[in-house]
C-alpha positions in Angstrom: -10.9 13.5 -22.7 -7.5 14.8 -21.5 -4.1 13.5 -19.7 -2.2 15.4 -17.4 1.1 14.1 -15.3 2.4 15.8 -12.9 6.0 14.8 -11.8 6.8 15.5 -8.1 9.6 13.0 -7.5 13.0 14.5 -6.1 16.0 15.2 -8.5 17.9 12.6 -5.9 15.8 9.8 -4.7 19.1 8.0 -3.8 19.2 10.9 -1.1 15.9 9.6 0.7 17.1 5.8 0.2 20.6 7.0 1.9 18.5 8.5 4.9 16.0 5.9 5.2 18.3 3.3 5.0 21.2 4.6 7.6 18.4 5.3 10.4 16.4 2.1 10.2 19.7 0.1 10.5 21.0 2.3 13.3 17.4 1.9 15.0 17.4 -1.2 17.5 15.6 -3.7 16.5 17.1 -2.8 13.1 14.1 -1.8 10.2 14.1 -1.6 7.0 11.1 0.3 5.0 8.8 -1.7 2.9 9.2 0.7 -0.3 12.2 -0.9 -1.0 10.5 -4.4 -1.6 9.4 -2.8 -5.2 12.4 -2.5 -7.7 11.8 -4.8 -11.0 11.8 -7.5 -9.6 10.3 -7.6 -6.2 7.3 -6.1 -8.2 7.4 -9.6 -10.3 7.9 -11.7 -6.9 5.0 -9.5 -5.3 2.5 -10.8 -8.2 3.5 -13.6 -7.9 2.5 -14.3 -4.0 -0.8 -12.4 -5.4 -1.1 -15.9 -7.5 -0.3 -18.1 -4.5 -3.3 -20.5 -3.0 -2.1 -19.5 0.6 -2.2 -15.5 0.0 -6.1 -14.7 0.0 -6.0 -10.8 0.4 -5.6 -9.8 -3.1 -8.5 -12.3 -4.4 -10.8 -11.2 -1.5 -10.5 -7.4 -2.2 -11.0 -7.9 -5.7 -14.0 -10.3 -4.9 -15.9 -7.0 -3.1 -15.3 -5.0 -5.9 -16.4 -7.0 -8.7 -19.6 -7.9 -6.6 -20.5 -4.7 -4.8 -18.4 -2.2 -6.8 -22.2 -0.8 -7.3 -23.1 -0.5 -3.7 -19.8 1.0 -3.1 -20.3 3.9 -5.3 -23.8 4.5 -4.8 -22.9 4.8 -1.0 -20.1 6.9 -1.8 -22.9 9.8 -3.5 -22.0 8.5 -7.3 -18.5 10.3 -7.3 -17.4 12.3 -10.4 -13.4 12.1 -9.3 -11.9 8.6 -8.3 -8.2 9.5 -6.4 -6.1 6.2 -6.2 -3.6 5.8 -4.2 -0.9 3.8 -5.1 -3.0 3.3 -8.6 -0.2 0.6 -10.7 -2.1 -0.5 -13.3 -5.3 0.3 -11.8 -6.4 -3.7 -12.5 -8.9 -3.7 -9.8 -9.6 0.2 -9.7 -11.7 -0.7 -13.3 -14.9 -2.4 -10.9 -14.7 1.1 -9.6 -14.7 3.1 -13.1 -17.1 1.0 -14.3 -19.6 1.4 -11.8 -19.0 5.3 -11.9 -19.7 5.4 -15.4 -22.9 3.3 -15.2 -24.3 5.7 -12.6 -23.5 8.4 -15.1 -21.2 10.4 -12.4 -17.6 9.3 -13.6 -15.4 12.7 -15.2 -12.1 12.2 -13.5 -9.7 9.5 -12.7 -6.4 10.7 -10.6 -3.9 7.9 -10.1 -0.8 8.7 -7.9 1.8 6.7 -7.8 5.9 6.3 -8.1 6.4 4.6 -11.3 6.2 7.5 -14.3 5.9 5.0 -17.0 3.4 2.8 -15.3 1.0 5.8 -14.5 1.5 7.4 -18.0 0.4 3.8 -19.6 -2.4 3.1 -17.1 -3.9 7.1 -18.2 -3.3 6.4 -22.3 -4.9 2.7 -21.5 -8.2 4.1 -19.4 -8.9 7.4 -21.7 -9.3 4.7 -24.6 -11.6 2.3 -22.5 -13.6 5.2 -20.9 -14.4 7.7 -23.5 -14.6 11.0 -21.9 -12.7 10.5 -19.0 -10.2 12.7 -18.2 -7.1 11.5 -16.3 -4.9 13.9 -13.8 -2.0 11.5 -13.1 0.6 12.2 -10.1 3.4 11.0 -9.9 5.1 10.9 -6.4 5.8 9.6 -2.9 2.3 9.7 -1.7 3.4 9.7 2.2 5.4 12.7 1.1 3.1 14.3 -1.2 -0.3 13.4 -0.3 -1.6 16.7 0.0 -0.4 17.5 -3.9 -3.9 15.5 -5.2 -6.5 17.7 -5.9 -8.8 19.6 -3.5 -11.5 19.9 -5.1 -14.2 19.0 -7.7 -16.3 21.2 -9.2 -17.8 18.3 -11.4 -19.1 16.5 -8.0 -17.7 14.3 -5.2 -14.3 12.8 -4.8 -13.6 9.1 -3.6 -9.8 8.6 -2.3 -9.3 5.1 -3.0 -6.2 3.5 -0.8 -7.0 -0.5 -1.6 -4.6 -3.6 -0.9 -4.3 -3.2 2.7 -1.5 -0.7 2.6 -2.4 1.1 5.8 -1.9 -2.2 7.2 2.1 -1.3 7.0 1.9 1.9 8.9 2.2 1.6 12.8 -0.5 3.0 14.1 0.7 6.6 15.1 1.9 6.8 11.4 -1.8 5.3 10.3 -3.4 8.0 12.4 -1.0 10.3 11.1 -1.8 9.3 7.5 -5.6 9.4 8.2 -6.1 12.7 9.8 -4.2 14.4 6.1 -6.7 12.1 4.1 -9.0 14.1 6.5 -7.7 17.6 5.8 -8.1 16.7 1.8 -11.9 16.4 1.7 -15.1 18.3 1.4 -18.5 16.9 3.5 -19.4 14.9 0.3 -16.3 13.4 -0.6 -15.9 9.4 1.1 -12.3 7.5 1.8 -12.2 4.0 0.5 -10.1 2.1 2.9 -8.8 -1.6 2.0 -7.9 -3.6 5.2 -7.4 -7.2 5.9 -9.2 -8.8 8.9 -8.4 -10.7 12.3 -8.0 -14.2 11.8 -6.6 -18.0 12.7 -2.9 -17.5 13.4 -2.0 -20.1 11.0 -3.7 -19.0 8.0 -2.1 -15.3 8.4 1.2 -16.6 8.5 1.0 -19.2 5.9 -0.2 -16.3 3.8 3.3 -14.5 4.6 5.1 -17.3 4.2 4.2 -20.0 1.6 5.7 -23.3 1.2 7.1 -22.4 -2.1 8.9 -19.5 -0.6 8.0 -16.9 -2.9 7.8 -14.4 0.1 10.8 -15.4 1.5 12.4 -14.6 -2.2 10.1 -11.9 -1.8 11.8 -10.6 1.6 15.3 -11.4 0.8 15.1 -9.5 -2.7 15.4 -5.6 -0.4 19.1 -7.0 0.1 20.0 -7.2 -3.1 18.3 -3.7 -3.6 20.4 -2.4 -1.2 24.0 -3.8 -2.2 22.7 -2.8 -5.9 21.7 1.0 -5.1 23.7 1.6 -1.5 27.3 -0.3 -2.6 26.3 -3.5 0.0 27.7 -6.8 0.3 24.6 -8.6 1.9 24.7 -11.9 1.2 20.9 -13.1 1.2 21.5 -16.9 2.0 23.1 -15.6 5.2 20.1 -14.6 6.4 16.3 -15.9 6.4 12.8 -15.2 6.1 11.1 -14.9 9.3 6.7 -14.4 9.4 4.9 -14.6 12.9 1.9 -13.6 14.0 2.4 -11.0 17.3 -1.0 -11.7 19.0 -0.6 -7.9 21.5 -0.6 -5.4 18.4 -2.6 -8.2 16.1 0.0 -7.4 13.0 2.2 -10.1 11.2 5.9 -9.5 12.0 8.1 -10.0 9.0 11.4 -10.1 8.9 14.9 -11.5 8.3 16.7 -13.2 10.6 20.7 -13.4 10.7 21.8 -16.9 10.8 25.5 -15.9 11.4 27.2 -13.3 13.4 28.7 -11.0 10.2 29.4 -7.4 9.4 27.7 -5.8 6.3 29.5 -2.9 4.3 27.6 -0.3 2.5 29.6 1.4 0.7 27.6 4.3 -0.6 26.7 5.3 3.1 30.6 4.1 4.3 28.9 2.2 6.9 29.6 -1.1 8.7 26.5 -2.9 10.0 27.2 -5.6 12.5 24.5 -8.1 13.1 24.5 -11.0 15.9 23.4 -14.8 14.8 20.3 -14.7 15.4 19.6 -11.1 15.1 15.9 -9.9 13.5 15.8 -7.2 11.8 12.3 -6.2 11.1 11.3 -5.4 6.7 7.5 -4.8 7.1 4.9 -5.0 9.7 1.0 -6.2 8.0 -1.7 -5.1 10.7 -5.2 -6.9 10.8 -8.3 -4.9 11.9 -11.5 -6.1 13.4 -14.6 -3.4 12.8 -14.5 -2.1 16.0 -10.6 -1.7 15.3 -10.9 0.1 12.5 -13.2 2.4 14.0 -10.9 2.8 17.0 -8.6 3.9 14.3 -10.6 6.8 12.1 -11.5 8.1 16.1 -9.7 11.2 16.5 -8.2 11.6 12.7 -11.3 13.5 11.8 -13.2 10.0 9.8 -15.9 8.3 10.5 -17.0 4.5 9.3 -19.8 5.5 7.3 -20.4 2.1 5.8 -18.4 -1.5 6.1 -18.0 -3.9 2.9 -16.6 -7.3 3.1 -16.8 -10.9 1.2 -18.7 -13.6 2.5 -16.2 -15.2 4.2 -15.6 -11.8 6.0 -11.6 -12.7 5.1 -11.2 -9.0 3.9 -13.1 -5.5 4.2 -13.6 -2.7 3.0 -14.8 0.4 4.4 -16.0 4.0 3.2 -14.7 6.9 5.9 -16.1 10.1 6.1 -15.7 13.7 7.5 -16.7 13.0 11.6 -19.3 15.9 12.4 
């Protein structure tokens, strides 16, 4: 067994923040990115809505792999490599390992993700619960740095494994974007394991993104305090609030937070004044829903093709494996 971690983070991530921050507040409606949602504690409020009756994604996903982990892999050619995207703590990932190493093709586990210390525990943890394994950690941006993972496997297949419904936060000519440089990283053999959450009644998505306990809206409101912590800010949260709807044309839940006053913001670090009206959305993360045909409509053209489609029984939640389109 061996670990390796590569480190591929910039010197200055305040420097991409800065950007990323003065352009989405500039843009009109106003955005901010998702990938700010995850400091300490948005990462604690975020398991927690993974706890919450109302939010079903999370249980679902993990539902497939514990029942048809097996039939996954065995579709996917019995991969040597498993490449996670976005790995954490690799919780569910494990239905994946296990049924890698009970088809006797499991050598390499590559998890990529931003947090150094959580991918350096997850690789000490999985080289002592899979004896011979050998981990290849990254640690990065994966947006930025997808095409850092590794190219290719001498030892057999790869599986790219990008669960939770992540894509679902890309619009789509960022999600085709995204797809067609999964594309340009694998061989004929190799398969894409895509998580996605499904099309269904408008009232059960949004409770999902908006629970009566308010966890999400905690959730939401948390990026402020992210940004007056990193950026010098003076949002007040309570001034604005948490805002979920289902937008039936693109079939995505809009979230976002909605001024309740007419105010000015200061960021400091940026010396910039943001003005929003009463009223005034500004938009923190968009959570797409696919159908099958959808989905299919979306690997069209990125160089995938659906090779095979697994979902619970309540067809909630799917996953799907892509491959290279011939």
């Amino acid at each position: 067994m061996t670990i390796a971690i590569d480190v591929h983070l910039p010197a200055d991530q305040a420097v991409a923040m800065e950007h990323d921050v003065r352009e989405g507040l500039a843009a009109s409606p106003k955005e901010l990115s998702p990938k700010y949602f995850y400091d300490e504690r948005g990462s604690q409020l975020f398991e927690a809505i993974t706890e919450l009756e109302e939010y079903y994604p999370t249980r679902r996903e993990r539902q497939i792999l514990v029942e048809r982990a097996a039939e996954i892999v065995a579709a996917a050619g019995n991969p040597a490599t498993l490449i996670e995207l976005g790995s954490g703590s690799a919780s569910k990932t494990r239905h994946l390992l296990d049924a890698m190493r009970d088809a006797g093709s499991l050598r390499t586990y590559v998890p990529v993700d931003i947090s150094e210390e959580i991918t350096r525990e997850t690789a000490a943890a999985l080289v002592e619960e899979y004896p011979g394994l050998d981990v290849h950690g990254l640690v990065c941006d994966f947006e930025a740095h997808l095409e850092r993972t590794p190219t290719t496997s001498e030892a057999g297949p790869r599986l790219i494994a990008f669960l939770g419904g992540t894509v679902g936060n890309l619009y789509p000519d960022e999600r085709a974007a995204f797809l067609t440089r999964i594309a340009g990283l694998l061989d004929p053999d190799d398969r894409l394991l895509l998580g996605t959450d499904l099309v269904k009644d408008p009232g059960r998505l949004e409770l999902a993104y908006d629970d009566p306990a308010g966890v999400t809206a905690e959730f939401n409101k948390n990026v402020l305090c992210v940004l007056n912590r990193e950026l010098g800010g003076d949002f007040d949260p309570e001034a604005f609030v948490h805002v979920a709807r289902w937008d039936v044309e693109h079939e995505w839940i809009d979230i976002g937070l909605r001024s309740l006053v007419d105010q000015d913001v200061r960021l400091g670090s940026l010396d910039l004044t943001v003005h929003f009206d009463d009223g005034e959305l500004m938009r923190t993360e968009i959570s797409t829903k696919f159908t099958r045909p959808r989905l299919e409509e979306s690997y069209a053209g990125t160089g995938l093709t659906m090779a095979d489609w697994f979902t619970d029984p309540a067809e909630d939640y799917a996953l799907s494996l892509a491959r290279l389109a011939r």
